[in-house]
C-alpha positions as CSV (number, residue, x, y, z in Angstrom):
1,X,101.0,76.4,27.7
2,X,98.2,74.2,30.0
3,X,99.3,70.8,28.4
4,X,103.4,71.7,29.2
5,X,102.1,72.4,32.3
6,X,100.1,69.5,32.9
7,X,103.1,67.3,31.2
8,X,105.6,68.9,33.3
9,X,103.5,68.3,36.6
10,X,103.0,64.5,35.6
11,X,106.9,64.4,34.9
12,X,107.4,65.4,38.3
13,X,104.8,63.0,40.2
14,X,107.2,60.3,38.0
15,X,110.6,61.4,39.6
16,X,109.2,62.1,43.2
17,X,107.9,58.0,42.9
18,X,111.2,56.9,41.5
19,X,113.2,58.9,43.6
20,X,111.5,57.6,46.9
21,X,112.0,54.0,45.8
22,X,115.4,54.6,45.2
23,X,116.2,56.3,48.2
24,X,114.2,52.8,50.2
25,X,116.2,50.7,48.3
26,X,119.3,51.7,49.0
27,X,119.0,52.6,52.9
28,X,117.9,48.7,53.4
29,X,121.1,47.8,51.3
30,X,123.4,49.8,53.3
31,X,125.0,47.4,56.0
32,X,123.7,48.3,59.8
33,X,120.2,48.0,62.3
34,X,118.8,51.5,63.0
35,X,116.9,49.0,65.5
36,X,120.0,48.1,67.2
37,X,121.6,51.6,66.9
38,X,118.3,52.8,68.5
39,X,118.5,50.3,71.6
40,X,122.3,51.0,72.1
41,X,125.3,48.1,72.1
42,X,124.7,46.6,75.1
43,X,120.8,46.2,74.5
44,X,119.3,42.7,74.7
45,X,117.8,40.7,72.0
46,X,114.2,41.3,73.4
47,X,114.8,45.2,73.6
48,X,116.2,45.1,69.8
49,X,113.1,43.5,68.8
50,X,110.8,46.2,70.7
51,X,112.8,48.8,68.8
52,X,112.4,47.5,65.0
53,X,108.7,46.5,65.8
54,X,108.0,50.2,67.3
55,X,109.5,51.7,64.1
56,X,107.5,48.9,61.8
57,X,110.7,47.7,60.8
58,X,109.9,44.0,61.4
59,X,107.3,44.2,58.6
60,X,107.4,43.1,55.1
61,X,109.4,45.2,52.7
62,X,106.5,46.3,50.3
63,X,104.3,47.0,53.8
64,X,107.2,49.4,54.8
65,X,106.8,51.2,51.2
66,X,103.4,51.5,51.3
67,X,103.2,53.1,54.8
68,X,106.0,55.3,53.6
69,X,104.5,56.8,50.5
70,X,101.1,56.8,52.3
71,X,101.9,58.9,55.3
72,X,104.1,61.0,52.9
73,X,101.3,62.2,50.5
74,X,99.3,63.1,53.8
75,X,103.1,65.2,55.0
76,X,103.6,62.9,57.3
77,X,107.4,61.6,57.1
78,X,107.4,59.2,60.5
79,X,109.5,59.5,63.0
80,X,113.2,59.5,63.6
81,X,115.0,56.2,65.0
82,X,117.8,58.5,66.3
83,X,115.9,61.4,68.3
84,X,112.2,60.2,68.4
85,X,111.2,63.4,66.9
86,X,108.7,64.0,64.2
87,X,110.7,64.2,60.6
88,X,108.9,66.8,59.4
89,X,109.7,69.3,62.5
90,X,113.2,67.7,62.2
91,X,113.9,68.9,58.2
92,X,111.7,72.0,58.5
93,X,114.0,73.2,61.1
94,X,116.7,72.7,59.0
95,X,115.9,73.2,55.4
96,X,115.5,77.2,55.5
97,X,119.1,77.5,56.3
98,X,120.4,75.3,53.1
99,X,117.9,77.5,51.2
100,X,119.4,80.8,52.9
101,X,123.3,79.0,52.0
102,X,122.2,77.9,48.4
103,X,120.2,81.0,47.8
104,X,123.7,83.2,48.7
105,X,125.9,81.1,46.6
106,X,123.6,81.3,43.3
107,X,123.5,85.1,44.0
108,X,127.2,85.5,44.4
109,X,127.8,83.1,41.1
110,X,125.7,85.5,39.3
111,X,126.6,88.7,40.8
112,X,130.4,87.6,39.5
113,X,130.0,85.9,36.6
114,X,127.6,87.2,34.5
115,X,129.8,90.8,35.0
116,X,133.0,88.8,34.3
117,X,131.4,86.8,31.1
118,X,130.3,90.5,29.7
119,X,133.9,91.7,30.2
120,X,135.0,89.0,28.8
121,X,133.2,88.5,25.8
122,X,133.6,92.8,25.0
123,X,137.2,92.0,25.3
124,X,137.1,88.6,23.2
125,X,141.1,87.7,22.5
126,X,142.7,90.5,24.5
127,X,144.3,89.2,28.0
128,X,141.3,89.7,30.4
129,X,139.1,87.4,28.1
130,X,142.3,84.8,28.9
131,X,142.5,85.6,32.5
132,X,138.7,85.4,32.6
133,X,138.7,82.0,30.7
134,X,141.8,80.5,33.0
135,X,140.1,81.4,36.0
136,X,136.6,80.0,35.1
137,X,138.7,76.9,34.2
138,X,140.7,77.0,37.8
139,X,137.2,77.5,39.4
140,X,135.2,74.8,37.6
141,X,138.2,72.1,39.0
142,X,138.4,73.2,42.7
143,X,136.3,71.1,44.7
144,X,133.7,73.0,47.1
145,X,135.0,71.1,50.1
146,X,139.0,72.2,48.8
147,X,138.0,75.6,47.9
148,X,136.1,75.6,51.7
149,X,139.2,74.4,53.6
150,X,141.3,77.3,51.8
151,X,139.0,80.3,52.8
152,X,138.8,79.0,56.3
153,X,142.8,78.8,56.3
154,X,143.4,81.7,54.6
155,X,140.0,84.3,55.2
156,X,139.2,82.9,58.8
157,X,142.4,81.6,60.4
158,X,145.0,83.9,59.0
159,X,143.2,87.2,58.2
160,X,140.9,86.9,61.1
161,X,138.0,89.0,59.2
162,X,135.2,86.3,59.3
163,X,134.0,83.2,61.6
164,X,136.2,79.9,61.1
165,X,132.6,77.9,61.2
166,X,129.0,78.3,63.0
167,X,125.4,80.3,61.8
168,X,122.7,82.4,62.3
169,X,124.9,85.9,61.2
170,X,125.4,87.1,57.6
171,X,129.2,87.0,58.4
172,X,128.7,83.1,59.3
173,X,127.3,82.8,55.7
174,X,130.2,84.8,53.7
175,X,132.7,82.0,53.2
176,X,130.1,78.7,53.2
177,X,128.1,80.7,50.1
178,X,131.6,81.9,48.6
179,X,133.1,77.8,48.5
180,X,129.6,76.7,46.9
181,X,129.9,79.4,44.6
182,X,133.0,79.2,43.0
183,X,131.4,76.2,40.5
184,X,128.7,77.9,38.8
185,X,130.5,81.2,38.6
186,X,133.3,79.4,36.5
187,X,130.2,78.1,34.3
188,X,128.3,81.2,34.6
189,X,131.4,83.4,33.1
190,X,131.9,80.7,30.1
191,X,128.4,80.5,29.2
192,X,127.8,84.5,29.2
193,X,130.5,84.9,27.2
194,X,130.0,82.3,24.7
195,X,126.0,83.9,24.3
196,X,126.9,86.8,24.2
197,X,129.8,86.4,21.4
198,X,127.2,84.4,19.2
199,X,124.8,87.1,20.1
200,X,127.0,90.0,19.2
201,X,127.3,88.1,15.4
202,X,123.8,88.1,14.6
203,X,122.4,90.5,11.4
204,X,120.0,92.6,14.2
205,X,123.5,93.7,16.3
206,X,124.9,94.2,13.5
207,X,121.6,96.5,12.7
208,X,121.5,98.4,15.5
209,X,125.2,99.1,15.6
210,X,124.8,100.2,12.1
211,X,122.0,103.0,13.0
212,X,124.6,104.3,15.8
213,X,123.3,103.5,18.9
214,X,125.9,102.9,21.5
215,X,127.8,100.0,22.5
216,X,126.7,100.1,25.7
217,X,123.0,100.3,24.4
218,X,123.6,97.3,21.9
219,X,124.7,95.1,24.5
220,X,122.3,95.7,27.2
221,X,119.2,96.2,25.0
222,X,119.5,94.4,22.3
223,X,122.1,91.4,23.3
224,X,121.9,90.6,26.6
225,X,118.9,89.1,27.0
226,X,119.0,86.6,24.3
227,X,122.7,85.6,25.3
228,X,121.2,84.9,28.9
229,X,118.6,82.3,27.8
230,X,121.2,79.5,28.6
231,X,122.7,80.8,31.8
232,X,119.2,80.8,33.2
233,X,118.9,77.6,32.6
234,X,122.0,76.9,34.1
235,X,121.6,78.3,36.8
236,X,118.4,77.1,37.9
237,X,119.8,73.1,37.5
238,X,123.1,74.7,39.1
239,X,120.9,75.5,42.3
240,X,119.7,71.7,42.4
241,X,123.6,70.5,42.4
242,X,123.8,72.4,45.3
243,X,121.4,71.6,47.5
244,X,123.1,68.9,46.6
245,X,127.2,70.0,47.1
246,X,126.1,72.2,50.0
247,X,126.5,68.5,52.3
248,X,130.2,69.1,51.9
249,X,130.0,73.1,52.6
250,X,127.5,71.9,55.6
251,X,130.2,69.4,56.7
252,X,133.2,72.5,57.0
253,X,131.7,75.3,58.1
254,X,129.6,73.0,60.8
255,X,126.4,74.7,59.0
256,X,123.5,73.3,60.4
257,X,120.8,72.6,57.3
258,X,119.9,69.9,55.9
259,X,123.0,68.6,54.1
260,X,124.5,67.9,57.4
261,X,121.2,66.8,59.2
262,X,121.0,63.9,56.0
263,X,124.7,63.3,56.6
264,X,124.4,62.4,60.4
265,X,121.3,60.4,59.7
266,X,122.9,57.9,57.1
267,X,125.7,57.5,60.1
268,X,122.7,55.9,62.3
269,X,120.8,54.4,59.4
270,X,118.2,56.5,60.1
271,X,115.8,55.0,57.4
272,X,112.7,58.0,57.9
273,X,114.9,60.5,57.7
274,X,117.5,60.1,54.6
275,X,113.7,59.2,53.0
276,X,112.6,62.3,53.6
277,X,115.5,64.5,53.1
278,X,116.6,63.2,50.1
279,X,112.7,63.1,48.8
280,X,112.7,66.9,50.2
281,X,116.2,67.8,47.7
282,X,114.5,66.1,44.7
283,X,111.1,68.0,45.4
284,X,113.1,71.2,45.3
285,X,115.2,70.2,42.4
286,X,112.0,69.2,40.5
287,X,110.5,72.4,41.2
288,X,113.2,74.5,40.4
289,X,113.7,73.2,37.0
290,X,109.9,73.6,36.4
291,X,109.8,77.3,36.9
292,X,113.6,77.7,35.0
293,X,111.6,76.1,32.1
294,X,108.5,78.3,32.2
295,X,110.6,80.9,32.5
296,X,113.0,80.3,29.5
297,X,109.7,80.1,27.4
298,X,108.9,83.4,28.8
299,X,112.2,84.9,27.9
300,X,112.3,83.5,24.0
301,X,109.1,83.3,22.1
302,X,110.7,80.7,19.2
303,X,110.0,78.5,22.0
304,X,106.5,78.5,23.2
């Protein structure tokens, strides 16, 4: 267990360094000065030049990098062209509340759709396990922006039983968690039931059913853990994605975590803080995935 450990550490040192020099890349390909957004339109050429040299942007490319990645390892993620602030105090003010949002969605996916892949799969070719399957199906197409705009319409605006947008009260977090939700329970409920159907097929099942323990017992005992193996899995990359989709929940609900921060900030080419945003999403990602895999080892033996 040490050397996957140590392999999967090394694995993520890899990604961190290719993600960050991606995410470089790509903000000095992206048309636009932060300098002169910094300095304002009507700025002179001497005041433009003050700007990029105060944020080091006037230095070589590779120089830029370096200083980057350097400060970085010490958590040190520069300053913001936009604000002036510290990007560090600027994402850590932030970043609890798209944990809090993707935390609520992955708990509503599950609370639904492991319940509804159970139903379904005890009822395999009656009409529920076909409602089940059409809906999962009409879920996994919605997009979470679509499916936001519809509960606001119909939840918020019509009904009048929760806040249209804002934070900071569970009500405020109802419909954001609900639209990023709606994904993973469509692939939570297909997954269960698939499992749990191969599950239910296997010789042991069939054992235990045979000595006359109840159904209820079989499935729950016996059944259910095995079948879940994949949907952990699932869900643990499904909570990457939405770090990830939660820019567009962010964007509808005016949710102020990170998603939106990262959005706002490629609008003023913020260069130091998209870096450290997007490196903050792929940290979490990485980590995520880590402990899903240590815990899938944990949950089946053949494995380790």
């Amino acid at each position: 267990m040490a050397w996957i450990v140590a392999g999967r550490l090394a694995r993520t040192v890899v990604v961190l360094l290719g993600t960050s020099v991606a995410v470089f890349v790509a903000m000095r390909l992206i048309p636009g000065d932060p300098a002169v957004i910094f300095a304002g339109e009507q700025a002179t050429r001497e005041q433009i030049e003050a700007a990029r040299h105060a944020f080091g942007l006037d230095r070589p490319l590779w120089v830029q990098y370096g200083l980057f990645l350097r400060r970085a390892l010490s958590g040190d993620l520069g300053t913001s062209t936009r604000t002036g602030r510290p990007v560090s105090e600027e994402l850590m003010h932030r970043y609890p509340l798209t944990l809090v949002l993707g935390g609520a969605a992955i708990a509503f996916s599950v609370a639904v759709g492991v319940p509804l892949g159970i139903f379904a799969a005890i009822r395999s070719g009656r009409w529920p396990d076909r409602l089940s399957v059409a809906v999962a199906l009409l879920g996994a197409s919605a997009p979470t922006f679509l499916v936001g705009i519809l509960l606001q319409l119909a939840v918020a605006v019509e009904l009048g039983w929760l806040p249209v947008t804002g934070a900071y009260t569970w009500r405020h977090l109802i419909l954001p968690a609900a639209s990023l939700g709606v994904f993973p329970v469509a692939m939570i409920t297909r997954l269960v039931r698939t499992g749990l159907l191969e599950v239910l097929a296997e010789d042991y099942v069939r054992t235990a059913r045979a000595k006359g323990l109840p159904e209820q017992q079989v499935i729950v005992r016996h059944a259910l853990r095995p079948a879940l193996n994949t949907t952990l899995t699932v869900v643990g990359l499904q909570f990457g994605a939405m770090l990830g989709a939660s820019v567009f929940a962010e964007a509808v609900f005016s949710w102020p975590g990170l998603g939106r921060y990262l959005i706002q900030a490629i609008g003023h080419r913020d260069y130091p803080v998209v870096q450290g945003a997007v490196l903050l999403f792929a940290a979490t990602y990485v980590a995520v995935n880590f402990t899903v895999d240590i815990a899938y080892r944990w949950l089946d033996p053949r494995i380790r």
